[in-house]
N, CA, C and O atoms as CSV, one atom per row, in Angstrom:
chain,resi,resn,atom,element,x,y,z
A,1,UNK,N,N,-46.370,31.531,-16.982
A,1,UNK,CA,C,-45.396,32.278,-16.207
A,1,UNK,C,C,-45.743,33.759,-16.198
A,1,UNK,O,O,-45.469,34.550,-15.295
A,2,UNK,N,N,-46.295,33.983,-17.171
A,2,UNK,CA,C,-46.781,35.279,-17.438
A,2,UNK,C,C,-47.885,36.052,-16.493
A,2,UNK,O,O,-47.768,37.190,-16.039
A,3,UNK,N,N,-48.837,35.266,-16.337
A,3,UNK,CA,C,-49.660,35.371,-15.612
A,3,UNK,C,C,-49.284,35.428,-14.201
A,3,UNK,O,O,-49.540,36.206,-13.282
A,4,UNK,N,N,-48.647,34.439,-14.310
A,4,UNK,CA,C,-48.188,34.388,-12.648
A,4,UNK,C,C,-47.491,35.783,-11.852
A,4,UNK,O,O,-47.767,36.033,-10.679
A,5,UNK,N,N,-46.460,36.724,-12.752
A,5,UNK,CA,C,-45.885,37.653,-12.303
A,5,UNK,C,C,-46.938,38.708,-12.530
A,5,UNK,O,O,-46.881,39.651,-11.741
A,6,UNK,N,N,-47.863,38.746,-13.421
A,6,UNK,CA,C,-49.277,39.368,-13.295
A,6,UNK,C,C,-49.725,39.438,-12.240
A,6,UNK,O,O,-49.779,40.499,-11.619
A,7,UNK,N,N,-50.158,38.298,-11.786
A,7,UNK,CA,C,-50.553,38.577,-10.276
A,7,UNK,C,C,-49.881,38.958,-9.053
A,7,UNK,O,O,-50.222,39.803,-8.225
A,8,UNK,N,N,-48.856,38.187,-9.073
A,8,UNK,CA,C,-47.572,39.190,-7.946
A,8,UNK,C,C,-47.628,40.499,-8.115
A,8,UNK,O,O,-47.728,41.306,-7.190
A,9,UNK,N,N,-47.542,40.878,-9.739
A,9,UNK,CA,C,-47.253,42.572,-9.562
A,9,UNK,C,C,-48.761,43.151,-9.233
A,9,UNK,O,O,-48.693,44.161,-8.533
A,10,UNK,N,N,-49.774,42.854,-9.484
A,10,UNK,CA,C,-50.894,43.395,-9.125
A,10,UNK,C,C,-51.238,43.459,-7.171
A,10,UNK,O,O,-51.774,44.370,-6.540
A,11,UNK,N,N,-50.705,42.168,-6.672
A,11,UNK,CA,C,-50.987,42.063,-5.081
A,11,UNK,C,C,-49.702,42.790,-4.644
A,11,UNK,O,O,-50.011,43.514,-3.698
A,12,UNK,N,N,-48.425,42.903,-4.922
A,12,UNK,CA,C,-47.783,44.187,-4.556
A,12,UNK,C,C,-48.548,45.402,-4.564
A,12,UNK,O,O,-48.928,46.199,-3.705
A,13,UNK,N,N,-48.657,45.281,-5.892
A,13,UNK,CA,C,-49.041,47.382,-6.148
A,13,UNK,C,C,-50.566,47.973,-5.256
A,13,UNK,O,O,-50.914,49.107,-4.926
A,14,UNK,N,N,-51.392,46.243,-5.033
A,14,UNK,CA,C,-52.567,46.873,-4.155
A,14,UNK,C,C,-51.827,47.196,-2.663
A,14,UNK,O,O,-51.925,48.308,-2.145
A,15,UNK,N,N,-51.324,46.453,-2.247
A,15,UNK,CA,C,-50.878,46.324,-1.110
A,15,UNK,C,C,-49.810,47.374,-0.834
A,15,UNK,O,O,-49.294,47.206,0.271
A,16,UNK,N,N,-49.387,48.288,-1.441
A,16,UNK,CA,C,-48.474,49.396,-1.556
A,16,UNK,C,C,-49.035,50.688,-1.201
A,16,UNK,O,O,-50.253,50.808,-1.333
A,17,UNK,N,N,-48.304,51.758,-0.738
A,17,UNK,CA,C,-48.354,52.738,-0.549
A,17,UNK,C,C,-48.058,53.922,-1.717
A,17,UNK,O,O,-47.003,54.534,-1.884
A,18,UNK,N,N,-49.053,54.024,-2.315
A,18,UNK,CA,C,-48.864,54.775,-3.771
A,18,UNK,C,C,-47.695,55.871,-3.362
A,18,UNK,O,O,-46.658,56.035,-4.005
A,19,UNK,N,N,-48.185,56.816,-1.784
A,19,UNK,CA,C,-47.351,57.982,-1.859
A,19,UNK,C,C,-45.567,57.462,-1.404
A,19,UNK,O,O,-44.724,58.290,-1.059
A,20,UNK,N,N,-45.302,56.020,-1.501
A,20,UNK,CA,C,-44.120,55.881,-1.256
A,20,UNK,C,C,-43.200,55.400,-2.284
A,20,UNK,O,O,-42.100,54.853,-2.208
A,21,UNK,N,N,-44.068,55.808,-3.440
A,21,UNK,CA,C,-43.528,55.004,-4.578
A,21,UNK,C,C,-42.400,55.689,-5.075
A,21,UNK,O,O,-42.113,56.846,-4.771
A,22,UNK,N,N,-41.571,54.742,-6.075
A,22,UNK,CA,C,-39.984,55.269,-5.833
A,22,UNK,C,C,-40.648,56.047,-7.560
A,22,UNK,O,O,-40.293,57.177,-7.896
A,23,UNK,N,N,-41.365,55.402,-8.215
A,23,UNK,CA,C,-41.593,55.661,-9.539
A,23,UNK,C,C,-42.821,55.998,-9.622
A,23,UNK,O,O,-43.585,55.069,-9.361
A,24,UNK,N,N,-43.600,57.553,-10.043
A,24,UNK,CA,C,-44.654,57.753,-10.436
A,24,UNK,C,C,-45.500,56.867,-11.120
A,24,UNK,O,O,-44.912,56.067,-11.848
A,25,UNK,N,N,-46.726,56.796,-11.081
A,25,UNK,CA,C,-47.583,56.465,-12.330
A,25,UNK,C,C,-47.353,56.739,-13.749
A,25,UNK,O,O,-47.239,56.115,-14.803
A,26,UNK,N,N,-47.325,58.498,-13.122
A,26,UNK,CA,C,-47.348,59.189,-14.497
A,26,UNK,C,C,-45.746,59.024,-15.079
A,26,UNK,O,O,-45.806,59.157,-16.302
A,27,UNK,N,N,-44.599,58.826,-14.723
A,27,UNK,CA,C,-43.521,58.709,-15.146
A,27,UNK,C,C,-43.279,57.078,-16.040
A,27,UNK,O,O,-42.652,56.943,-17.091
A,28,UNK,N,N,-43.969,55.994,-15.263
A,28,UNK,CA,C,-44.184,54.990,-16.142
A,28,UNK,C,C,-45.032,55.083,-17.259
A,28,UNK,O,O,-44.660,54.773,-18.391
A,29,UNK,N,N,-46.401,55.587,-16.928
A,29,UNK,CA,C,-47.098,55.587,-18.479
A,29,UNK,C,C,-46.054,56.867,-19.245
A,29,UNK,O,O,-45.837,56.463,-20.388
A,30,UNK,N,N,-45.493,57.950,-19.074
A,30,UNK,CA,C,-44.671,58.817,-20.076
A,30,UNK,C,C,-43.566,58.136,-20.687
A,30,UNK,O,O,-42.987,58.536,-21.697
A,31,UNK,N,N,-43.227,56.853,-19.894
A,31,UNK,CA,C,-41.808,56.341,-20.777
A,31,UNK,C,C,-42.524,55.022,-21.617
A,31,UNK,O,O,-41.932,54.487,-22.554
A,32,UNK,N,N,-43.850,54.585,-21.162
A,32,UNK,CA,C,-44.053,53.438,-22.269
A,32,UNK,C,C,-44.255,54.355,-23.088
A,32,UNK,O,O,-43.458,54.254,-24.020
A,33,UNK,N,N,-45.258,55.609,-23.245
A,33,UNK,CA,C,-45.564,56.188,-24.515
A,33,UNK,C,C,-44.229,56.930,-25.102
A,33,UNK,O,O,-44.338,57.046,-26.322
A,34,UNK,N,N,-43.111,57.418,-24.644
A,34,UNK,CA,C,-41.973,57.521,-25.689
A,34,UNK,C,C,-41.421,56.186,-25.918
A,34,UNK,O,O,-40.361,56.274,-26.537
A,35,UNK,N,N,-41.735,55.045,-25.657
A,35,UNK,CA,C,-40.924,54.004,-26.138
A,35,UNK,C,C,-42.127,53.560,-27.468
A,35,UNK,O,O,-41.947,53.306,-28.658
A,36,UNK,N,N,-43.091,53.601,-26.814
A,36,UNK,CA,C,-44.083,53.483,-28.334
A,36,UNK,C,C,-44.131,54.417,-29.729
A,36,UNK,O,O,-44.315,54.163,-30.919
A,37,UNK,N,N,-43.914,55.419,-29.086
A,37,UNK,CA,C,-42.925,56.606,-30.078
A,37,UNK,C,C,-42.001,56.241,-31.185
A,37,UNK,O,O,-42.104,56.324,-32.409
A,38,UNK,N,N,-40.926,55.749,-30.271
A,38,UNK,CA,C,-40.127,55.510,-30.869
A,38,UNK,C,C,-39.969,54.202,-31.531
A,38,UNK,O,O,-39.266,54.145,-32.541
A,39,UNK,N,N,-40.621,53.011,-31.014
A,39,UNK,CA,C,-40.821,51.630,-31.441
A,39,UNK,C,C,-41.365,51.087,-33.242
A,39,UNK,O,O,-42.479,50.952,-33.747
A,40,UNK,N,N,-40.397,50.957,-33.612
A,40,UNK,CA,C,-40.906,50.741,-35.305
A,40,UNK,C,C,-42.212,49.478,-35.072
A,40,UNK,O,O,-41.934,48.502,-34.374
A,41,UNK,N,N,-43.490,49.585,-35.650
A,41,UNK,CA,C,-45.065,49.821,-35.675
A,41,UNK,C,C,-44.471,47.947,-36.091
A,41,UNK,O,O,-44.997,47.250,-35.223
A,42,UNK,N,N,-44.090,47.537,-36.526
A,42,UNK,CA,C,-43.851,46.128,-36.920
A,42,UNK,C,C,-43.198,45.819,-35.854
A,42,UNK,O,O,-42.542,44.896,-36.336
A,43,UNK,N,N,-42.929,45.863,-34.980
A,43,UNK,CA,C,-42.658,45.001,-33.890
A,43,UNK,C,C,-43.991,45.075,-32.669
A,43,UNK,O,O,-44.251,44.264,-31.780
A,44,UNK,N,N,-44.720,46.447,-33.050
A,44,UNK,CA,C,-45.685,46.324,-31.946
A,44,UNK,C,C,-46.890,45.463,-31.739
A,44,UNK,O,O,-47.612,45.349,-32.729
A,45,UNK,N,N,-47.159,44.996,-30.934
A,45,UNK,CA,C,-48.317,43.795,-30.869
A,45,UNK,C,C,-49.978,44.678,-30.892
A,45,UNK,O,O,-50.680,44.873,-29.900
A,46,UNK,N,N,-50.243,45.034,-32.106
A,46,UNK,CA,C,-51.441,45.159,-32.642
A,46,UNK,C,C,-52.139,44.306,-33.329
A,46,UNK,O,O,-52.240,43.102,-33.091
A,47,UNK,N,N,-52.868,45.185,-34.599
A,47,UNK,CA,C,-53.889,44.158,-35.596
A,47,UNK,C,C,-52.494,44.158,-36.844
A,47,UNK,O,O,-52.576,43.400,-37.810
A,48,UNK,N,N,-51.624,44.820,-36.716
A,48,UNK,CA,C,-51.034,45.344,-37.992
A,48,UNK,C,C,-49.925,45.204,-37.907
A,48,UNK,O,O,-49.218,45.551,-38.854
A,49,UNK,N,N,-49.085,44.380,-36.200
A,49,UNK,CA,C,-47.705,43.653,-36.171
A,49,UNK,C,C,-47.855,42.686,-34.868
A,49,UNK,O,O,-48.680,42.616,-33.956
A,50,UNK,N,N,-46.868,42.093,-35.153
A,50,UNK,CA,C,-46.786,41.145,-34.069
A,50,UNK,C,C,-47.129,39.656,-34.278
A,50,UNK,O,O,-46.483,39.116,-35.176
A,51,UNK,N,N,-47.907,38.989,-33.706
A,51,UNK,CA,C,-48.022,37.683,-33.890
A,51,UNK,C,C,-49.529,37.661,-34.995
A,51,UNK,O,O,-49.910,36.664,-35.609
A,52,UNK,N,N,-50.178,38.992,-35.017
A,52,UNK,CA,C,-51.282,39.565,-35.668
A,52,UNK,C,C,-50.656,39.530,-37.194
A,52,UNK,O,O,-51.373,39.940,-38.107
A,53,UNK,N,N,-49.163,38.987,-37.520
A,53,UNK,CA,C,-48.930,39.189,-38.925
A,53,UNK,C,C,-48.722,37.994,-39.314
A,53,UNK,O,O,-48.773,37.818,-40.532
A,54,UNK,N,N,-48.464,36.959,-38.546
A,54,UNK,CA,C,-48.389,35.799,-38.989
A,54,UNK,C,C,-49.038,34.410,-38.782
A,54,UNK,O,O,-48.636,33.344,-39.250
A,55,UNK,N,N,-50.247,34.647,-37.899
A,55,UNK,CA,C,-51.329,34.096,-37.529
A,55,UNK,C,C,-52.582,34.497,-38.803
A,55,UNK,O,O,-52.964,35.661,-38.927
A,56,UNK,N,N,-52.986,33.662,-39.460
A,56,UNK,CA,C,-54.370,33.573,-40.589
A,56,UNK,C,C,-55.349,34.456,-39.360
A,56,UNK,O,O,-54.876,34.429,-38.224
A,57,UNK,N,N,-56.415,35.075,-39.517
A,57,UNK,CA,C,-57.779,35.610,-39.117
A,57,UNK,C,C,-58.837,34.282,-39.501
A,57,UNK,O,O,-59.913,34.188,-38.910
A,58,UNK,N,N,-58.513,33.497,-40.314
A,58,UNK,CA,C,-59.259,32.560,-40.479
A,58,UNK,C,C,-59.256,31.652,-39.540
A,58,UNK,O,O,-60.309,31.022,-39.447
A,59,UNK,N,N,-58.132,31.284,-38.565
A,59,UNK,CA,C,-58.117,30.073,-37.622
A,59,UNK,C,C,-59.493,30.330,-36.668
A,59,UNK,O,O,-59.924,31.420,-36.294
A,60,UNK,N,N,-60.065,28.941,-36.381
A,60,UNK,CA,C,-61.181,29.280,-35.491
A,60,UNK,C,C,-60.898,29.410,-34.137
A,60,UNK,O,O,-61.726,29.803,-33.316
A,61,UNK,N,N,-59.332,28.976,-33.782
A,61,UNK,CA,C,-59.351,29.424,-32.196
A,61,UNK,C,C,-59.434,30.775,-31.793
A,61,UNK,O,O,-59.730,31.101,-30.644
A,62,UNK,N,N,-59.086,31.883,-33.056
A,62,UNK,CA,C,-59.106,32.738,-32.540
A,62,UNK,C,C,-60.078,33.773,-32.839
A,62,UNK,O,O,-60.085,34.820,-32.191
């Protein structure tokens, strides 16, 4: 499902008129990076939270 709205949002945003956009670029990347700011580091999906804390490094699928 994930994927799927991946691609919708990607064939919108090509197919769009950047200068008609209701929301900057730069105003979306400035609010993920204050939400990463503010986001306690154990919920974030790195090497050091996320599903990265309770998944072994040893499994071979990954």
């Amino acid at each position: 499902m994930g994927a799927i709205k991946a691609i919708t949002a990607s064939q919108l945003a090509l197919q769009s008129n950047p200068d008609k956009a209701k929301v900057s670029l730069d105003a979306v990347v400035n609010t993920m990076w204050e939400t990463a700011l503010d986001m306690n580091a154990k919920y974030k999906e790195t090497s050091d939270g996320g599903l990265a804390t309770n998944i072994p490094i040893s499994l071979p699928e990954c």
